[in-house]
C-alpha positions in Angstrom: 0.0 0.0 0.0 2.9 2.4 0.7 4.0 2.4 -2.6 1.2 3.5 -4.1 0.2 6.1 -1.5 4.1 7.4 -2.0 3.2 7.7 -6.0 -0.1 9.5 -5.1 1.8 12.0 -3.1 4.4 12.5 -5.6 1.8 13.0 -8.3 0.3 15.8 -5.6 3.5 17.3 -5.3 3.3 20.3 -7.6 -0.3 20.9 -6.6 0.4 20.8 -2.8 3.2 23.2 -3.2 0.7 25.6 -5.3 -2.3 25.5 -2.8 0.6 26.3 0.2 2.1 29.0 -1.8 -1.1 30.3 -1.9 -1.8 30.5 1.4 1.8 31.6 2.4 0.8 35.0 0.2 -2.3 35.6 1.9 -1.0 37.0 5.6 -3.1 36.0 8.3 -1.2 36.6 11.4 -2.6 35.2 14.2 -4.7 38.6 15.7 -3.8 40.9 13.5 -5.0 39.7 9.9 -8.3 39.3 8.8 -8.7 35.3 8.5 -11.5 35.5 5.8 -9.4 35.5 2.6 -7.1 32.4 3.7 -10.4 30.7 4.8 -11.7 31.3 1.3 -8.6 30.0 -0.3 -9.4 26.8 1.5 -13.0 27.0 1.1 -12.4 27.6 -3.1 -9.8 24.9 -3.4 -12.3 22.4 -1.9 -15.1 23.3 -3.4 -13.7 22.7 -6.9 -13.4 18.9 -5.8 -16.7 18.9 -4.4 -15.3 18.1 -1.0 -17.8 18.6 1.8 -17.0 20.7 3.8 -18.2 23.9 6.1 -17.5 26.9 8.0 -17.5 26.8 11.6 -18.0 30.2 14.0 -16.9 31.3 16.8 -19.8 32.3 19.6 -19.1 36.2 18.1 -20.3 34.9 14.6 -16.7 34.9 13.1 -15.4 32.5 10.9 -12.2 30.3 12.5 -12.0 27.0 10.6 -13.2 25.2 7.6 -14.3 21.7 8.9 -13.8 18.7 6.0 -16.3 15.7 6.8 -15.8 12.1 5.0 -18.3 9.6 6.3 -17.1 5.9 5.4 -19.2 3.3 3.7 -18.9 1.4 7.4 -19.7 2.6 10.8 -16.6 3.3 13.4 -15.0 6.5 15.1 -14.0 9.9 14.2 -10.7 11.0 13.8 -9.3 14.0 12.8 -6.6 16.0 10.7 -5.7 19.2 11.9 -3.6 21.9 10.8 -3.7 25.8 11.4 -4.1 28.5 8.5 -3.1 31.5 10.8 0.7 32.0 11.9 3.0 33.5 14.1 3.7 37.4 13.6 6.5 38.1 10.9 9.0 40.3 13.6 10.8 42.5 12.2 10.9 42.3 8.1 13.9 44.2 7.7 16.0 41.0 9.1 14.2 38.5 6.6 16.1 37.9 3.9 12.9 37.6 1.5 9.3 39.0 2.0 7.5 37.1 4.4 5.1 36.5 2.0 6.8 35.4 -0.9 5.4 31.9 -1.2 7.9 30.8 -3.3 9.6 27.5 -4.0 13.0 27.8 -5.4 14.8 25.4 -7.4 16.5 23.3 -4.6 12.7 22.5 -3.5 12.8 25.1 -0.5 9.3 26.9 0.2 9.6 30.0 1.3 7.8 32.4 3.9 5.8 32.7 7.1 4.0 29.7 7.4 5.6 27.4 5.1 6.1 25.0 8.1 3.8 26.3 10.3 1.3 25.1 9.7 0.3 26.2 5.6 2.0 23.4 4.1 0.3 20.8 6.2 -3.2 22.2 5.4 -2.2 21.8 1.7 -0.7 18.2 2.4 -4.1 17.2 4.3 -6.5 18.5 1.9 -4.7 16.1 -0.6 -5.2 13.4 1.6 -9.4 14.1 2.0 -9.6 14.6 -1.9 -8.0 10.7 -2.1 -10.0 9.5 0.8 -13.0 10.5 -0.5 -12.6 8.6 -3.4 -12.6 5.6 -1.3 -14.4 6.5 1.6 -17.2 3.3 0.3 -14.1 0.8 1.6 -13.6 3.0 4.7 -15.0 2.7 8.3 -15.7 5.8 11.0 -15.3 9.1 9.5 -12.6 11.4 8.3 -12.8 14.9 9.8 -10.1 17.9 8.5 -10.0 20.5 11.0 -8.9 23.6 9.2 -8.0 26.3 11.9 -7.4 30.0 12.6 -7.2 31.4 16.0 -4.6 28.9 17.2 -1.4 31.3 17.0 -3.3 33.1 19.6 -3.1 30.7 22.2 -7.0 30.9 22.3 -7.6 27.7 19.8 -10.7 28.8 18.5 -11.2 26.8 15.8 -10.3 23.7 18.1 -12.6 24.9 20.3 -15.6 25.4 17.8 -15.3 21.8 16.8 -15.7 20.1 19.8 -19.2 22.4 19.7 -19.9 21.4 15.7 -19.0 17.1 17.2 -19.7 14.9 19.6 -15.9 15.0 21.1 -16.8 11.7 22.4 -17.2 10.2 18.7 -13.8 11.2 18.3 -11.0 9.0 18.8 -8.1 10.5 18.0 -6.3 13.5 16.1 -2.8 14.1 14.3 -2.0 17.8 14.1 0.0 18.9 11.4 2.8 20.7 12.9 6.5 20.5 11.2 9.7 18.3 11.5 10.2 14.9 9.9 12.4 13.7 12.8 9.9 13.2 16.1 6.5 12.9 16.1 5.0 14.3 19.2 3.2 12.0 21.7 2.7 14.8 24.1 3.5 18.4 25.4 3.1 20.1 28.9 0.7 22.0 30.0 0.1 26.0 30.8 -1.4 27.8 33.0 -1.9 31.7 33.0 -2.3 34.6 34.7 -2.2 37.9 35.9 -0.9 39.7 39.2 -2.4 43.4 39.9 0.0 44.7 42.4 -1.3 47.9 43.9 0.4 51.0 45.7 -0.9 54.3 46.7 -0.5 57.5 44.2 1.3 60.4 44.6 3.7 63.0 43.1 7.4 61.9 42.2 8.6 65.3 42.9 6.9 65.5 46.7 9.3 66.5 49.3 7.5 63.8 51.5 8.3 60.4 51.9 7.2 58.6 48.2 4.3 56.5 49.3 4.1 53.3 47.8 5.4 52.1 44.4 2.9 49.8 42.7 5.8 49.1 40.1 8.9 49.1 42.6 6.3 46.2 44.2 6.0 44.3 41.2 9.8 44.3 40.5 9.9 42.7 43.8 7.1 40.4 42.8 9.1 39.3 39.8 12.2 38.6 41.8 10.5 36.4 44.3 8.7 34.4 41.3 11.2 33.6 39.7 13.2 32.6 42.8 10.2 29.7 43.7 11.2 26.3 43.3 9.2 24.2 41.4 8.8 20.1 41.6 11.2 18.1 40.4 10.2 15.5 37.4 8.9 12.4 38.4 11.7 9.5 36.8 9.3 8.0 34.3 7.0 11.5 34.3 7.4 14.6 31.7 11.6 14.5 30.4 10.4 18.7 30.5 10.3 20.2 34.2 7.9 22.2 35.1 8.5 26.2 34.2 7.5 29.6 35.5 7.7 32.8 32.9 7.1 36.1 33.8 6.3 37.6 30.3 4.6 41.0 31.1 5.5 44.3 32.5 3.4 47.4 32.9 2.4 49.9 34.7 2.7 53.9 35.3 2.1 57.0 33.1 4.3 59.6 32.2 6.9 61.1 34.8 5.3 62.9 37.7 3.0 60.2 39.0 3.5 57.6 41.5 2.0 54.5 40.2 -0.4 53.0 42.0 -1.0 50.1 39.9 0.7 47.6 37.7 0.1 44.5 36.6 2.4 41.1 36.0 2.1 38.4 33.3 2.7 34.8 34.6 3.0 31.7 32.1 3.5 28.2 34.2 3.8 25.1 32.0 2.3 22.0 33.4 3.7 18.4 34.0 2.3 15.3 35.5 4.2 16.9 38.7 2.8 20.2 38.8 -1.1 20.6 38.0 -3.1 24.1 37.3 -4.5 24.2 41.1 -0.4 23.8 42.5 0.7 26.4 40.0 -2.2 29.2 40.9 -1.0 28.1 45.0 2.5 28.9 43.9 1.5 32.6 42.7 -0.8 33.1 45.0 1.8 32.2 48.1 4.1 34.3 46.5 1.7 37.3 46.0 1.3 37.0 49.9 4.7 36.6 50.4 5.0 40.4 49.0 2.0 41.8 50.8 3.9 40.7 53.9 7.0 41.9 53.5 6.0 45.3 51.4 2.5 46.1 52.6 0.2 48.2 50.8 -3.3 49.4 50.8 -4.6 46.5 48.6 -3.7 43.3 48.4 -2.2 41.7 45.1 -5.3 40.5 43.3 -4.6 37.5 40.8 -6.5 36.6 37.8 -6.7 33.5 36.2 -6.4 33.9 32.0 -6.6 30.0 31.0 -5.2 26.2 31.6 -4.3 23.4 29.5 -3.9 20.2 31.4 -0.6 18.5 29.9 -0.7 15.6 28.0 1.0 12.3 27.2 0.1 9.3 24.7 2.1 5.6 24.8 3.6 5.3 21.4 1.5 2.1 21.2 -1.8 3.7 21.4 -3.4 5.5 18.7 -3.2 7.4 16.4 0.5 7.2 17.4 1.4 3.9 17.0 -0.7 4.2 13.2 1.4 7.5 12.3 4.7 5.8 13.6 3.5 2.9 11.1 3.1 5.2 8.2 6.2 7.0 8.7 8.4 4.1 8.8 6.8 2.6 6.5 7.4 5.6 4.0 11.1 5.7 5.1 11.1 7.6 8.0 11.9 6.9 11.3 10.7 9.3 13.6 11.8 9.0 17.4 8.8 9.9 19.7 8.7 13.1 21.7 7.2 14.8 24.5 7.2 18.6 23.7 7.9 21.8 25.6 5.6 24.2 24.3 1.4 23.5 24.6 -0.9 22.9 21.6 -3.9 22.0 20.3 -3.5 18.6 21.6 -3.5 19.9 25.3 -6.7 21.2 24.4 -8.3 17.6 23.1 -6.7 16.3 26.0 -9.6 17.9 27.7 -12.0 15.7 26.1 -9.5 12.6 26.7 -9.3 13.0 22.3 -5.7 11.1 22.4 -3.6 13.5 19.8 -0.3 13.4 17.7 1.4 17.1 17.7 4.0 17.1 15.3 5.0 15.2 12.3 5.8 17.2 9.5 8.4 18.8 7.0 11.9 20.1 7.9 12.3 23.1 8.9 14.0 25.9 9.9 12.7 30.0 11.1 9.8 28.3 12.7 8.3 31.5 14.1 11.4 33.7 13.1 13.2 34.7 10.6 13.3 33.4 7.5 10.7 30.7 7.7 11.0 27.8 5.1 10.1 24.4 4.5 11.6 21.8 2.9 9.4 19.8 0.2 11.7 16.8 -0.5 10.3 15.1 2.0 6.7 16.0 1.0 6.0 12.2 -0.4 7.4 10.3 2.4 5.3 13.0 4.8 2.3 12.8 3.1 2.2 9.2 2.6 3.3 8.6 5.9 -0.3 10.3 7.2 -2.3 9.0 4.7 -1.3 5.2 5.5 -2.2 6.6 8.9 -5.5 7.0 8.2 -6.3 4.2 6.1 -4.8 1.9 8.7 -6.7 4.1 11.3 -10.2 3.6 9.6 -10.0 0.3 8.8 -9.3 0.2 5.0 -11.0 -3.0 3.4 -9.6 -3.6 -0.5 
């Protein structure tokens, strides 16, 4: 079968890189591009092939994913191929070497530009793989979905979130997001957990000849100090290889010169492990906030505020859809170790709805929310058949 799913692919090649090029010219930075015109790419390409497929909104009406649905001719589960159309920002453009848009491929079979790996080409790669599915969807059991998101680059996930209101999540059995690098395919990722510190003070003129009252910012720069100095749990031996991590990753306070701030406010990220759970990490900031009330009183207390939490995640490469993906990928010439990643995604998110998820298997890389973002398309047949004997093997394929 891997043969012939490797000749599909390379018949696909030139038409995958198009539809990615495509969408690599159409910006849609993750909150600060309009999403529409990618979405309409998608929606135009699919529509042509007379793939079914629909929009699904956000509870504000806005569009945040095109959702691809291929019933098989027998019953069985869902499962699901994701992969994000918005991106990362572009930084700053004068350090790129070529327009962040460019969308080219050049002759060594590079594609250029900001989401080349991240996550435009797998959208291209996975709408490939529904037009061929659907052609044998009769021989098929469960159903195919293609989760085609915006709103992830945000850290909100809203078109993750939308699905699990447009399914059942508990028809779904698994997911494989389409997120880059051919060498590891990611079996899990630790959790976050976010929030806010409000540290207060008491206002007043800088230039008083009386004693400055408090300083809500000279507070928080304490704040930060004793944050960052709070130990955190050790990993367990066979736990998360990641420890746990605490992030402070916002500042501000104060206006102009002649006031004494009486307010600022702190940015926390925490990333999760099996050792340290969103109810440990808020106790952590919240000691720690008390910590600086008592030592450097003021007329308010430090007031936290909780902004969101991903539980962390972990799959056994024998359970699926890892052990099918692992399958493919070998099977196509690849041999992927397994990973447990730093950073949260999408699949902390289905882990919510115990949705067992794959969060990385893709092309190689390199500028992967920097500069110079590109992706490297020789490996696009073994990738793409690697997923698509994934799927077949997933729902059941009967010659």
């Amino acid at each position: 079968m891997i043969a012939d799913l490797r000749r599909q692919a390379e018949a696909d090649a030139l038409s995958v890189a198009a539809l990615a090029s495509e969408l690599i010219r159409t910006p849609s930075r993750g909150g600060i591009d309009d999403y529409e015109p990618v979405l309409t790419i998608v929606g135009t390409w699919l529509q042509a092939r007379q793939l079914p497929h629909r929009r699904l909104r956000n509870p504000d009406g806005d569009s945040v994913a095109v959702l691809i649905e291929i019933p098989g001719g027998r019953p069985g589960p869902t499962w699901v191929l994701d992969a994000c159309l918005d991106t990362a920002p572009f930084g700053d453009e004068a350090a790129w070497s070529f327009a962040p848009t460019v969308g080219d491929v050049t002759p060594a079979g590079i594609l250029r530009g900001r989401g080349a790996s991240d996550s435009k080409s797998a959208a291209a790669i996975f709408c490939h793989i529904a037009d061929a599915v659907s052609r044998q969807a009769s021989q098929l059991a469960g159903t195919l979905v293609v989760l085609l998101d915006v709103d992830e680059h945000t850290g909100n996930f809203g078109g993750a979130v939308a699905l699990m209101q447009a399914i059942d999540p508990t028809s779904i059995a698994g997911a494989m997001i389409g997120y880059p690098g051919h060498e590891e395919v990611v079996i899990g990722g630790r959790g976050v957990y976010r929030a806010r510190l409000h540290v207060h003070g008491t206002a007043g003129h800088s230039g008083s000849s009386k004693p400055s009252p408090s300083n809500a910012i000279s507070r928080a720069a304490r704040l930060v100090t004793l944050l960052e100095n709070q130990p955190l749990p050790a990993p367990a031996p066979a736990g998360f290889p990641q420890p746990p991590k605490l992030t402070v990753t916002e500042f501000h306070g104060g206006e102009g010169f002649t006031a004494v701030p009486d307010h600022a406010v702190i940015g926390i990220d925490i990333r999760l492990t099996d050792v340290l759970d969103a109810n440990a990490a808020e106790a952590i900031i919240r000691k720690t906030a008390a910590q600086l009330d008592a030592q450097l009183p003021a007329s308010r207390p430090t007031e936290l505020t909780s902004v969101l939490s991903w539980p962390p995640f972990r799959l056994d490469p024998t359970e699926q859809p890892a052990a099918a993906l692992l399958e493919g990928a070998i099977a196509a010439g690849i041999i992927p170790q397994t990973k447990v990643a730093g950073p949260s995604n999408i699949g902390n998110l289905f882990a919510t709805q115990k949705i067992a998820t794959t969060a990385g298997f893709g092309l190689p890389y390199t500028g992967l929310h920097g500069t110079d973002e590109q992706a490297d398309l020789s490996a696009l047949p073994a990738v793409q058949a690697a997923y698509h004997h994934a799927v077949l093997t997933l729902m059941d394929l009967q010659a």
